[in-house]
Each structure stands twice: as C-alpha cells, then as structure tokens.
SEMIFI-944873 format. One line per 3 residues: number of its first residue (from 1); for each residue x, y, z of C-alpha. Coordinates in Angstrom, 3 decimals. Example, Ala and Ser with C-alpha at 12.3 -4.5 7.8 and 13.67 -1.06 7.14 Angstrom:
<rs>
1) 12.300,-4.500,7.800 | 13.670,-1.060,7.140 $
</rs>
This chain:
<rs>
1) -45.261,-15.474,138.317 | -45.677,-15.103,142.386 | -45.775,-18.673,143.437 $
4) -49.059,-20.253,145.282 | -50.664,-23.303,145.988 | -54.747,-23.827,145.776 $
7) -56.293,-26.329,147.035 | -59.812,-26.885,145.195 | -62.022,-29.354,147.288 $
10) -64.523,-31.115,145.514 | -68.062,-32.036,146.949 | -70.840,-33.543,145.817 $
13) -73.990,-34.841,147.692 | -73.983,-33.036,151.379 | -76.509,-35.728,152.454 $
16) -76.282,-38.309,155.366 | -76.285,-41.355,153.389 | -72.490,-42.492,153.666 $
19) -72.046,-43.056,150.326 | -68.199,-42.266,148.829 | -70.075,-38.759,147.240 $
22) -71.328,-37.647,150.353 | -70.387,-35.688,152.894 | -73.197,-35.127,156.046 $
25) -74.244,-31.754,156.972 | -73.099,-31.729,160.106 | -69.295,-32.642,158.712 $
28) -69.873,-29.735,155.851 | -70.539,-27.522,158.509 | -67.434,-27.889,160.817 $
31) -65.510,-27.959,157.824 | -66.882,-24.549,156.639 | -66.342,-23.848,160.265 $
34) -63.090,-24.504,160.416 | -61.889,-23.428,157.370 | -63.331,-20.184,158.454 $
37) -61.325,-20.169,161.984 | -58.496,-20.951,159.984 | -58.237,-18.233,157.723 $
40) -58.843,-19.628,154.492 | -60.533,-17.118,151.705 | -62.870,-18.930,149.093 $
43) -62.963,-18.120,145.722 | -65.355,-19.513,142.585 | -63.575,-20.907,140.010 $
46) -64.221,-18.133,137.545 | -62.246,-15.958,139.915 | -59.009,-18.282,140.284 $
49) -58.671,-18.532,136.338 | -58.743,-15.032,136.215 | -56.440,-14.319,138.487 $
52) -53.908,-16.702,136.951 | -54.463,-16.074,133.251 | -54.210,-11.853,134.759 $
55) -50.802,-13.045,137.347 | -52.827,-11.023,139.761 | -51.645,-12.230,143.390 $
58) -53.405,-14.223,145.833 | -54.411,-13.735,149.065 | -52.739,-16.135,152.322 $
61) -54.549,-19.159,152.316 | -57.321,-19.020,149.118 | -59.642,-22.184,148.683 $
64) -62.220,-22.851,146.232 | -65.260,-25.036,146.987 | -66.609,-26.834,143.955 $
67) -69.849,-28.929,144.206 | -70.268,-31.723,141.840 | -73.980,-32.689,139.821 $
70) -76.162,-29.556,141.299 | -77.412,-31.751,143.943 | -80.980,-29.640,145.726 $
73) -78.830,-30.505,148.752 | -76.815,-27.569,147.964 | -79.601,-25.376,148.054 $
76) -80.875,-26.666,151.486 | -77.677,-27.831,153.213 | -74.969,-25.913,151.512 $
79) -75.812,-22.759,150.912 | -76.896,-21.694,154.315 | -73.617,-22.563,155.861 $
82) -71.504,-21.223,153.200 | -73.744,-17.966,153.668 | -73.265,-17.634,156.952 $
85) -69.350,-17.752,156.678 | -69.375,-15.344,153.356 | -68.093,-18.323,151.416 $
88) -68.509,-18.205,147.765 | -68.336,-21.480,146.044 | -68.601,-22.865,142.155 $
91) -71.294,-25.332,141.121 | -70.806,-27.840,138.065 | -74.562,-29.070,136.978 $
94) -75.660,-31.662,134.652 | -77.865,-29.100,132.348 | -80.100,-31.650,130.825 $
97) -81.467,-32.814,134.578 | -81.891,-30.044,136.545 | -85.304,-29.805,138.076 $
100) -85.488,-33.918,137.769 | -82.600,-36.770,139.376 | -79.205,-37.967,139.386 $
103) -80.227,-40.038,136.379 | -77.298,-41.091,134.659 | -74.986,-44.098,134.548 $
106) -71.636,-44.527,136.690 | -73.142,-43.061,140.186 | -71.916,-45.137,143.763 $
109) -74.275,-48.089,143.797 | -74.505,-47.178,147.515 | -75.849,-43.794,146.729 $
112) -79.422,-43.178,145.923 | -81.179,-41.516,143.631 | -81.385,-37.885,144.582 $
115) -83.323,-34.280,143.578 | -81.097,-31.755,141.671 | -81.383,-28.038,141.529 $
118) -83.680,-26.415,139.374 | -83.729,-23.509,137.073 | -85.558,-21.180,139.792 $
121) -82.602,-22.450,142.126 | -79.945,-21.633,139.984 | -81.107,-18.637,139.013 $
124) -81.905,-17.610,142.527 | -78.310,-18.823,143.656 | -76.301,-16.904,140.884 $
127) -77.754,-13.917,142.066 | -76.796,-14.733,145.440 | -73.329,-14.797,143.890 $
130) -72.844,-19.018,143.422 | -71.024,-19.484,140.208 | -72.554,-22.203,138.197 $
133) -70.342,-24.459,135.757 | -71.031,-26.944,133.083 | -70.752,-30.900,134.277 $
136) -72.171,-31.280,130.512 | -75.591,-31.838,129.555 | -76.347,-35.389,130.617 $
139) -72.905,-36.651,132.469 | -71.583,-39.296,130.187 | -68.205,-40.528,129.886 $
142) -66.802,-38.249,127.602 | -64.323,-41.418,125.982 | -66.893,-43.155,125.181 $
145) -69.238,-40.848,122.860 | -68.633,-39.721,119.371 | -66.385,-36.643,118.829 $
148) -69.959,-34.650,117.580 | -71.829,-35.918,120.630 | -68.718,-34.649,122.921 $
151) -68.964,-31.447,121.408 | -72.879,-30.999,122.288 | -72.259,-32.160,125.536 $
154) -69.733,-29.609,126.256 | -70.794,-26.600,124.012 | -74.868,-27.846,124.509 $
157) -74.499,-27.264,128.451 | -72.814,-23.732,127.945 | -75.174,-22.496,126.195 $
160) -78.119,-23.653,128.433 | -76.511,-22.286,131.488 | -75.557,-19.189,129.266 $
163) -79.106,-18.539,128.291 | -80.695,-19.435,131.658 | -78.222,-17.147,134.071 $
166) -77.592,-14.102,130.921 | -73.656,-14.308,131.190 | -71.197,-16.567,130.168 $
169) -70.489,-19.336,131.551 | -66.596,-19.879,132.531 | -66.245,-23.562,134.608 $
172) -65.941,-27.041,133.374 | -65.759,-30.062,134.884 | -65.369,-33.447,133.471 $
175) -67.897,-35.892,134.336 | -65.711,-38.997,136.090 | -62.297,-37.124,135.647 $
178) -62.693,-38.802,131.859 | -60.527,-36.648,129.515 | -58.274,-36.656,126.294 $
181) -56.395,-33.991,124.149 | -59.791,-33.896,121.826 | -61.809,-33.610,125.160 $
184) -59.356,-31.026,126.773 | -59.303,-28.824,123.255 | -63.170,-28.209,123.398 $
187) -63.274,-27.880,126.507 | -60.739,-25.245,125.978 | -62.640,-23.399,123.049 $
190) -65.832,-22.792,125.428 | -64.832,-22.162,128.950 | -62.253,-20.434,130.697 $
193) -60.471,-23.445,132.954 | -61.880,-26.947,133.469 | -61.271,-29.473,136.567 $
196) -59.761,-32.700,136.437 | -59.908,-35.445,139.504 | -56.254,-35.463,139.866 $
199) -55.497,-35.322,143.404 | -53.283,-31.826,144.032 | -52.735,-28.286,144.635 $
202) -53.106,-25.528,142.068 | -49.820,-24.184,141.386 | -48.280,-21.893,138.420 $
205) -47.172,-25.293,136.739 | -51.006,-26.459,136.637 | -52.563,-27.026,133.347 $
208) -55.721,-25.005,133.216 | -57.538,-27.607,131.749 | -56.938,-30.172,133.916 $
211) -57.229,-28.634,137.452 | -56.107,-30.517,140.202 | -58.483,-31.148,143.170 $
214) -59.047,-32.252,146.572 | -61.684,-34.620,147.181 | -63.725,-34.221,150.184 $
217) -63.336,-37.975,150.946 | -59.847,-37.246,152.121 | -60.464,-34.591,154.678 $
220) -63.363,-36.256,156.768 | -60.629,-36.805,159.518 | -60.621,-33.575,161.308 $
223) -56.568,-33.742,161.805 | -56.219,-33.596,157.883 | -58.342,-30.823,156.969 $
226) -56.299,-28.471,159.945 | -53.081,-29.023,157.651 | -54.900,-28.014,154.299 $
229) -52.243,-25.795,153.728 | -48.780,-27.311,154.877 | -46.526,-29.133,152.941 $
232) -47.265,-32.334,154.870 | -50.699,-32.266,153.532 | -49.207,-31.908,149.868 $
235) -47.155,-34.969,150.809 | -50.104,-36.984,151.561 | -52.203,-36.013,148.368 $
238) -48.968,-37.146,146.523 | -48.850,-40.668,148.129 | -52.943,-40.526,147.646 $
241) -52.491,-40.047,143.869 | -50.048,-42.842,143.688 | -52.160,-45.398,145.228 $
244) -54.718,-44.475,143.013 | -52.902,-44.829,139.915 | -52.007,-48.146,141.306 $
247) -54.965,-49.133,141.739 | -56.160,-48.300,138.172 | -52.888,-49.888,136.217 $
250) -53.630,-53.499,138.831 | -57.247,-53.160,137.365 | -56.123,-52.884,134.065 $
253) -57.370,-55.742,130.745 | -54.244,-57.572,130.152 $
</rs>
C-alpha cells in the first residue's frame, strides 16, 4: 500500500476558558487559517477509513479534524470558520446528552459545565456535510462497566445517531482513550474505524481501531503547528507519547 502519514487533531471545547479541553476561537481560527495557507486537505473520518480499507491514495498533506463531546461551541465557533475554509470535519457526541450538558464524570475540574449540540443542530450540520460519530451514549469509562452495559453504550449510540441523521453511522471514539480487546471487538462489529488518544500519525501500520491522534493541546505554539507535516514534528509526538506513558506507569498502585 502507497505509504502516508495523517495526522488527526483532536478538539474539544473551542471556548475561552483555558481549560486543558479548550482551545479559544481566536486560536481555532488561525489554526484553520493556517492550515489552509499551508495546504493541508481535511477529510471526516468516514472518508480516511474508506480510503484505507479501499488503498485508494491520498492527497499531499490530508488532515482530519475531529471534535470531541458535541460541544454547541461547534455550532457557533467552529463551524463558521471551518465553512469559510471548505473544511470538513468529524464530530464524536455523547448521544444520551445532546440538547442538555457536559454531564458526566471525568471532565477538567477547571472546565465548566457547558451546552452541547442538539438534535436540530446535528441534523442541520450533517446536511451541511459534518460527519457525526458515536462518543457512546453517556461517556463512561468503558473499563469500568459491565460487558452488557459496554455493548449499549457502543451499539445504543449508533443506533440513535443512525435513526436521527437516516444513514449509518461509521466513527467511534472512546470516551478517555479507555479501551481493551472486548472494547476494541464491539467497537469493531458497529463502526467502520474508532480513535484512540495515542499520540501519532496515521500510517498503513495503524490499527483501525485504535487511531492515533493529535491533540490540540500540543499545537497552541504557532511554530509547532507550521511543521504538522515534517518528520521533526513526528519526532516530537514520539517523545510526547513517552512522557506520557511515564507519567501514567510513576502514577501507578504499587
């Protein structure tokens, strides 16, 4: 398969609150900007899966911008700047809360509590051409629920999107980045790829259920987001990913 390397950057909130989720509008904006300037192409998630699991080639320089939770944020403050720059982007909502708040345990306790999309927005979006994913129904921590309540929160928040929008749905994302082979294998029998919080590139090695991503956090600093696509920048998400993961085994119960 023709090599490439996708970077999928993950949003969440585009709000001016400083929280670690949020990114301010006028930061979206000269990112879109610049992106734009740059050459970049974005793509919805549906549209990347089916372009590997078909080996049809990429254009130079392909993104995808994924937006985390369905924040109403999108629809003011997102939407109108990706619009303007023919940006597509991919939407993971939290099925069970849309029209009401970011409700759920686990969220920045320097974020507040926030509006998410609903149904008329979602519907209105999709036909604006926003793909919409599932985030599951109410954004638990998938290892922590039973294997029948894991199943309902996946296959559950299909179904409502697939009823609400009349098409299929085809995006995943895992609430928290919280996965296992059980969790991957459902995921698997209802969508077409699902997103992991690995920091990373999509390449022909990546595992479609676990889709590596770029979290917006990381490309606040101007200077960074100018080398999205050279190997220095790949470098830098490696040494990212490490410090991470050793943060997380120093944090570890003995």
């Amino acid at each position: 398969m023709t090599m490439f390397s996708v970077p999928i950057i993950t949003y969440h909130s585009i709000d001016d609150s400083g929280s670690v989720i949020s990114t301010a509008p006028t930061v979206f904006k000269r990112q879109i900007a610049s992106l734009a300037k740059d050459g970049f192409r974005a793509f919805t998630m549906r549209e990347l899966a089916s372009r590997i699991e078909m080996k049809t080639p990429l254009p130079p320089k392909p993104v995808v911008l994924t937006f985390d939770d369905g924040f109403k944020n999108f629809y003011t403050d997102a939407y109108p700047v990706l619009n303007a720059y023919h940006f597509a982007a991919t939407v993971f909502v939290v099925t069970d809360h849309c029209g009401h708040y970011n409700d759920w345990n686990g969220n920045p306790a320097d974020f507040p509590r926030s509006e998410l999309l609903t149904w008329k927005d979602i519907r209105e979006l999709s036909a604006e051409g926003i793909e919409f994913g599932s985030h599951t129904r109410t954004h638990p921590d998938l290892l922590s629920i039973s294997a029948a309540s894991i199943e309902d929160e996946i296959a559950g928040s299909k179904a409502a999107l697939d009823d609400a929008l009349g098409r299929e749905t085809a995006s995943f994302a895992y609430p928290f980045g919280r996965k296992n082979e059980m969790v991957k294998g459902i995921a698997a029998a209802n969508y077409r790829s699902a997103t992991s919080t690995v920091l990373g590139k999509v390449t022909p090695h990546s595992d479609l259920y676990s889709l590596e991503r770029v979290d917006a956090y990381y490309l606040s600093n101007p200077w960074i987001l100018d080398r999205l696509d050279t190997a220095g920048f790949d470098r830098y998400l490696t040494v990212r990913q490490f410090l991470r993961n050793a943060k997380a085994f120093a944090a570890r119960p003995y």
